[in-house]
SEFIZA-3560 file (N, C-alpha, C; in Angstrom, 3 decimals):
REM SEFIZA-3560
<numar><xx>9.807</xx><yy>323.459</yy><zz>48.770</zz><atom>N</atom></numar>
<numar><xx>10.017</xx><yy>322.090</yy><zz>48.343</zz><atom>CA</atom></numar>
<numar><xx>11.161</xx><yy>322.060</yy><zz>47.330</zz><atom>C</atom></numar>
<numar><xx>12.126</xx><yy>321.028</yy><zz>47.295</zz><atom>N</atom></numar>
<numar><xx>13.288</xx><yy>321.201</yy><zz>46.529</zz><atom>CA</atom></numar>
<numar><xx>12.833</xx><yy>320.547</yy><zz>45.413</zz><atom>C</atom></numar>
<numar><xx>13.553</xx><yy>320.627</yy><zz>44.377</zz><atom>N</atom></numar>
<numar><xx>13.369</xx><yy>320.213</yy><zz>43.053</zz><atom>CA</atom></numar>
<numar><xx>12.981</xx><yy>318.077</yy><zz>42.367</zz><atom>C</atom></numar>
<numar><xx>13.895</xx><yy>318.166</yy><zz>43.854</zz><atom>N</atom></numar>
<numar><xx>13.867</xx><yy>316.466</yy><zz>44.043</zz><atom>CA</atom></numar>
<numar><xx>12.368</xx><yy>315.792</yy><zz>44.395</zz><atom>C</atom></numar>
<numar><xx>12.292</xx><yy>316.739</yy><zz>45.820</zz><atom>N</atom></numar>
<numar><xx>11.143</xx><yy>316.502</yy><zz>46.282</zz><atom>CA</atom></numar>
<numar><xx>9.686</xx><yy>316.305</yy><zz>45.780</zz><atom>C</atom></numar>
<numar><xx>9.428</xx><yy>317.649</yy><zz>44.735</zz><atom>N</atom></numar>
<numar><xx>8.623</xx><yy>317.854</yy><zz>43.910</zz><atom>CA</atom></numar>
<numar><xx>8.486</xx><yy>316.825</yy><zz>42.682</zz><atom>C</atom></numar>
<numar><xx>9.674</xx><yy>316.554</yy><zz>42.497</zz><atom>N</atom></numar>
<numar><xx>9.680</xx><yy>314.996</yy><zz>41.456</zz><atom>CA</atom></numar>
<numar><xx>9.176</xx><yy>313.903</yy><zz>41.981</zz><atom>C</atom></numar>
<numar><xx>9.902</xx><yy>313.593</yy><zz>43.231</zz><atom>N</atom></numar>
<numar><xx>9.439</xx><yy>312.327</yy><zz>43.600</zz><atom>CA</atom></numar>
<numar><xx>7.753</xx><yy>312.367</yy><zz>43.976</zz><atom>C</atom></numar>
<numar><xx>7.139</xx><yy>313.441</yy><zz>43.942</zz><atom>N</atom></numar>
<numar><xx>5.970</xx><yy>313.797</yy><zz>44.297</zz><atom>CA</atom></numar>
<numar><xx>5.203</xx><yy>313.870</yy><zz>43.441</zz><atom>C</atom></numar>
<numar><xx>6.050</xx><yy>314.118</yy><zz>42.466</zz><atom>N</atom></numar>
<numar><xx>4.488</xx><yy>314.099</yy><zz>40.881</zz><atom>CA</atom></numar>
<numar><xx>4.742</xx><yy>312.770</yy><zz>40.871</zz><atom>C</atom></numar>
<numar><xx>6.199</xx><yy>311.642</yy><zz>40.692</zz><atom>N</atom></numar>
<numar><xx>5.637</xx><yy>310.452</yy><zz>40.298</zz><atom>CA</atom></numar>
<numar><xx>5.027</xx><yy>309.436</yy><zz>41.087</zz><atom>C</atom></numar>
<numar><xx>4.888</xx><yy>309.658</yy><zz>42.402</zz><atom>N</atom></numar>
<numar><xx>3.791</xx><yy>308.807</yy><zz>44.049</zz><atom>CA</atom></numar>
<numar><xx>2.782</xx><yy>309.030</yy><zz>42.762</zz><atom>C</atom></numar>
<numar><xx>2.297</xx><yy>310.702</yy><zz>43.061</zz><atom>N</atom></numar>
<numar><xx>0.972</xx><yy>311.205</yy><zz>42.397</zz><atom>CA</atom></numar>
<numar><xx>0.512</xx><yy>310.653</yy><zz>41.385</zz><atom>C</atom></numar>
<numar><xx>1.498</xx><yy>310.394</yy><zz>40.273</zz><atom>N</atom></numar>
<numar><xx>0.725</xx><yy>309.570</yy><zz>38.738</zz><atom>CA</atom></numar>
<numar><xx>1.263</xx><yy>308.256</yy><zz>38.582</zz><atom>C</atom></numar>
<numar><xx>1.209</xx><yy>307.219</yy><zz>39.632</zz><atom>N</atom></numar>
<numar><xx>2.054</xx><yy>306.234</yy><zz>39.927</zz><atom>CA</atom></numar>
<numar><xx>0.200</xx><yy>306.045</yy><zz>40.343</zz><atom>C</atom></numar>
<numar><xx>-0.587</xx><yy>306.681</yy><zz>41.496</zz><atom>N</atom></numar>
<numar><xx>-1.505</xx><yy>306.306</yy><zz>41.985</zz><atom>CA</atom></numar>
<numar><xx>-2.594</xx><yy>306.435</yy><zz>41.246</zz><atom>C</atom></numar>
<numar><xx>-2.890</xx><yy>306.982</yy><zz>40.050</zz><atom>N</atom></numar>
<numar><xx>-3.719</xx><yy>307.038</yy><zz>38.805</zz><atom>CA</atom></numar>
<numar><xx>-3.355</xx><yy>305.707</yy><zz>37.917</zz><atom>C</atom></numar>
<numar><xx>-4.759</xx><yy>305.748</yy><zz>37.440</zz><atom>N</atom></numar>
<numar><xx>-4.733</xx><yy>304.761</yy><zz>36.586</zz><atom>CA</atom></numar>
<numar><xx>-3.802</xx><yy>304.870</yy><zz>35.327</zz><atom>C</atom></numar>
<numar><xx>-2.840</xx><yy>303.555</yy><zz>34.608</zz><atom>N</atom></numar>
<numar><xx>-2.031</xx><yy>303.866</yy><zz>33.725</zz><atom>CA</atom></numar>
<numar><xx>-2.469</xx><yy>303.959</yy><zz>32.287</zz><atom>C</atom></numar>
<numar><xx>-1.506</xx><yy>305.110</yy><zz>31.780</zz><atom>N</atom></numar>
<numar><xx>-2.782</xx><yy>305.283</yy><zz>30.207</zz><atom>CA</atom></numar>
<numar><xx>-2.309</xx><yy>304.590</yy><zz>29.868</zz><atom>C</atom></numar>
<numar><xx>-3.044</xx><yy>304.310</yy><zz>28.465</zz><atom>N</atom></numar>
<numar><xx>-2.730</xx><yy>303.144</yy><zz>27.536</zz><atom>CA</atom></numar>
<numar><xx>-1.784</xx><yy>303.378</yy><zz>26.220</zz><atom>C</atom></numar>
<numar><xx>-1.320</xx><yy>301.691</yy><zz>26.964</zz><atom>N</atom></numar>
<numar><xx>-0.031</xx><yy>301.878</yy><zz>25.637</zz><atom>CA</atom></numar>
<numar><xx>0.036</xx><yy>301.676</yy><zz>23.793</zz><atom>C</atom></numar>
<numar><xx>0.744</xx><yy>302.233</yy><zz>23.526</zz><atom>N</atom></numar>
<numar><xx>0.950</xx><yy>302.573</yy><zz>22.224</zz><atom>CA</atom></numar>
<numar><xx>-0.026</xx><yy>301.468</yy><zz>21.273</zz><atom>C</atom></numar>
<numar><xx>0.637</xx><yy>299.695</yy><zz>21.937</zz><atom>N</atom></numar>
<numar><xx>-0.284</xx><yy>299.094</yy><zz>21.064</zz><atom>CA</atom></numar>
<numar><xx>-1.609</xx><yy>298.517</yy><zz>21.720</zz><atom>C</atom></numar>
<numar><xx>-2.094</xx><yy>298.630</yy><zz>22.668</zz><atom>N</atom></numar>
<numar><xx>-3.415</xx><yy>298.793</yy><zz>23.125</zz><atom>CA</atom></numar>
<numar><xx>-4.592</xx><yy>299.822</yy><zz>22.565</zz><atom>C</atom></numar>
<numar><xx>-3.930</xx><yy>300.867</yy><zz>22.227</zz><atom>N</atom></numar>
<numar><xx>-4.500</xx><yy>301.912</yy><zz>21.584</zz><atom>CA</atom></numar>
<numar><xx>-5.190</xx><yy>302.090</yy><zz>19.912</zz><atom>C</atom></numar>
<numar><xx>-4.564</xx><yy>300.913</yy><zz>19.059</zz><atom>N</atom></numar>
<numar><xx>-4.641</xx><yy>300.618</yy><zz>17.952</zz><atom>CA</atom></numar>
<numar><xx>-6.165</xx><yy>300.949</yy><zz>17.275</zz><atom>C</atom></numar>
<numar><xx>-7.076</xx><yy>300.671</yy><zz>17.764</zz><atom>N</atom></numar>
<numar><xx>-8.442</xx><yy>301.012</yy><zz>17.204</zz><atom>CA</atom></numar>
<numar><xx>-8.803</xx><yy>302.686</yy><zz>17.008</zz><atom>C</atom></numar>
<numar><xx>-8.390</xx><yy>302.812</yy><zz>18.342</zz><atom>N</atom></numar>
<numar><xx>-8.653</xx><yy>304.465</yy><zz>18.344</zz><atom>CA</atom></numar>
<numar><xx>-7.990</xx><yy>305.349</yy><zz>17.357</zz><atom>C</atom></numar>
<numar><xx>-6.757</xx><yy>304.364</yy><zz>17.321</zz><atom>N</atom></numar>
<numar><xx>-5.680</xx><yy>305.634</yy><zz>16.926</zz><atom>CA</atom></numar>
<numar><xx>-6.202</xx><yy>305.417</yy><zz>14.530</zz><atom>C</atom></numar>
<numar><xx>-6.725</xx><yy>304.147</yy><zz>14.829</zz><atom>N</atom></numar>
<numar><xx>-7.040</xx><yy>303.872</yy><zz>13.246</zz><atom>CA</atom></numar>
<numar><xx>-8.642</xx><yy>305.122</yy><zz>13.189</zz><atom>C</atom></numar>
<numar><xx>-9.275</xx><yy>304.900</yy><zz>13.980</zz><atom>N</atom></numar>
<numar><xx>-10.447</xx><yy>305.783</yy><zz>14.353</zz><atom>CA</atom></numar>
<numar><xx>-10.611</xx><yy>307.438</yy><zz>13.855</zz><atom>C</atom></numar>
<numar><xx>-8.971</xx><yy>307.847</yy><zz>14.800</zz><atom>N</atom></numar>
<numar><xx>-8.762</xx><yy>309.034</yy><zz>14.603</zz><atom>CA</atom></numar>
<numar><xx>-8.244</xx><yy>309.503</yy><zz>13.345</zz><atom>C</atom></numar>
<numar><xx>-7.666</xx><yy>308.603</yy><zz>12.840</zz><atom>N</atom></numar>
<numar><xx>-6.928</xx><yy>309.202</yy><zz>11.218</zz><atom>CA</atom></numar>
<numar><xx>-7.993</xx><yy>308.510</yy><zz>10.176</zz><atom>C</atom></numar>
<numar><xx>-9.135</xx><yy>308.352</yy><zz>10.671</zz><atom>N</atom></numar>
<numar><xx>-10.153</xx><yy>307.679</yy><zz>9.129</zz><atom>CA</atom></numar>
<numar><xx>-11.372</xx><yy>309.186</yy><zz>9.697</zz><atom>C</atom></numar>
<numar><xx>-11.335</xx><yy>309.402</yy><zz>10.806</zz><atom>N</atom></numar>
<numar><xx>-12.139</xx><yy>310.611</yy><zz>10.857</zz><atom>CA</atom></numar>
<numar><xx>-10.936</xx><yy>311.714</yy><zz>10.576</zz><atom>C</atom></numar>
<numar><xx>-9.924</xx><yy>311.941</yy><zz>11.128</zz><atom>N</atom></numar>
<numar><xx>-9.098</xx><yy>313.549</yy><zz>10.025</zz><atom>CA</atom></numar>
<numar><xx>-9.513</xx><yy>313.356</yy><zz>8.914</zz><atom>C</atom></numar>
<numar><xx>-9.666</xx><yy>312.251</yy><zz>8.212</zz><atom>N</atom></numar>
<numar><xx>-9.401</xx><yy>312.125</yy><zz>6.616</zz><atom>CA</atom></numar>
<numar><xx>-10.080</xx><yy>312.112</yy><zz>5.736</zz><atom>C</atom></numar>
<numar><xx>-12.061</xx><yy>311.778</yy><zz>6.608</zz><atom>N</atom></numar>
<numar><xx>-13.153</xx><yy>312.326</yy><zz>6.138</zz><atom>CA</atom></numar>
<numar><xx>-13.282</xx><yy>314.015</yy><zz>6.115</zz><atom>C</atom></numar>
<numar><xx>-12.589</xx><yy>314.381</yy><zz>7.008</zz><atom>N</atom></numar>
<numar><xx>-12.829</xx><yy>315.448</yy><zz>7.516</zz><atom>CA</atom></numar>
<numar><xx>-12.095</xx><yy>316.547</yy><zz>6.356</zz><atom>C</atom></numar>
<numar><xx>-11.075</xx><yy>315.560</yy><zz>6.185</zz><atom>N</atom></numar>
<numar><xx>-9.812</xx><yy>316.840</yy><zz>5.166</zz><atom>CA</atom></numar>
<numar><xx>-10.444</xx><yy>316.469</yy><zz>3.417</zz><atom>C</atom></numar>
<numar><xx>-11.109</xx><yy>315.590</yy><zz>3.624</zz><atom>N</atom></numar>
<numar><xx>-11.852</xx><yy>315.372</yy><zz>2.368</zz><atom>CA</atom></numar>
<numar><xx>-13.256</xx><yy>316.458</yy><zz>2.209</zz><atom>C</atom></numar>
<numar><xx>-13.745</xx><yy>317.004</yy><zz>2.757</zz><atom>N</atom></numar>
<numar><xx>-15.183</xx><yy>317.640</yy><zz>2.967</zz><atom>CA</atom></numar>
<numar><xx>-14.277</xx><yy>318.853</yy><zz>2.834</zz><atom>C</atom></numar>
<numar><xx>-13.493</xx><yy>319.160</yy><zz>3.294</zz><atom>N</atom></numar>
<numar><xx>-12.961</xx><yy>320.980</yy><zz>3.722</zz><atom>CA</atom></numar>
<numar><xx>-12.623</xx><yy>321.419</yy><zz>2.081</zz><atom>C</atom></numar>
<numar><xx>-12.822</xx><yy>322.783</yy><zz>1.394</zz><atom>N</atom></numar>
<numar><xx>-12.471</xx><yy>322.881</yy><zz>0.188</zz><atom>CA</atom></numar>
<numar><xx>-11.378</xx><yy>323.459</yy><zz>0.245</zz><atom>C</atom></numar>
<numar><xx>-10.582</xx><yy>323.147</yy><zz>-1.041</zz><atom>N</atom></numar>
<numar><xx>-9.147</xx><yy>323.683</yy><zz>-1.225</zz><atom>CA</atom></numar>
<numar><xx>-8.924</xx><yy>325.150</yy><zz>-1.115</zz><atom>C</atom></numar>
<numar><xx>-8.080</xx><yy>325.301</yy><zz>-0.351</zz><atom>N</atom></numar>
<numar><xx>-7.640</xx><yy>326.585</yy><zz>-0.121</zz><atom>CA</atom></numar>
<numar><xx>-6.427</xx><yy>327.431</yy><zz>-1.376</zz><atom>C</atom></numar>
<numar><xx>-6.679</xx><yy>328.719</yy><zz>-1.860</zz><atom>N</atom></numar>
<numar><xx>-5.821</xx><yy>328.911</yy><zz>-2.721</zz><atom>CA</atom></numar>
<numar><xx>-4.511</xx><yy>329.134</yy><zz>-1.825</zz><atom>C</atom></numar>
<numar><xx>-3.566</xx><yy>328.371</yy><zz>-2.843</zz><atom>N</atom></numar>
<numar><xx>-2.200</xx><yy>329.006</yy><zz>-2.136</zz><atom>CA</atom></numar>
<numar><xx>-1.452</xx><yy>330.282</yy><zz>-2.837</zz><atom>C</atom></numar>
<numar><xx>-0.846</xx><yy>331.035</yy><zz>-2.352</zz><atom>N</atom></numar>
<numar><xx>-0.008</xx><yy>332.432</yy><zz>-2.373</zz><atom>CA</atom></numar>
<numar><xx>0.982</xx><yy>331.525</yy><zz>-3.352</zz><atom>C</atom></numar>
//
């Protein structure tokens, strides 16, 4: 399969999947994910540095 071929073939392929979601659709999750890192980096104890 040539290099072309194989392109036009992954994008049929993820053209026929459902489309992920965009940047601002995503907004809850993405507030979600950085209030849980941030509990998370709050609980972990300080590490000595060198």
């Amino acid at each position: 399969m040539s290099r072309s071929s194989k392109f036009i073939a992954s994008v049929l392929a993820s053209s026929k999947e459902d489309m992920p979601a965009l940047p601002f659709q995503r907004g809850a999750a993405r507030k979600a994910m950085f209030a849980r890192i941030k509990a998370e980096s709050t609980n972990m104890p300080v590490r000595k540095q060198a």
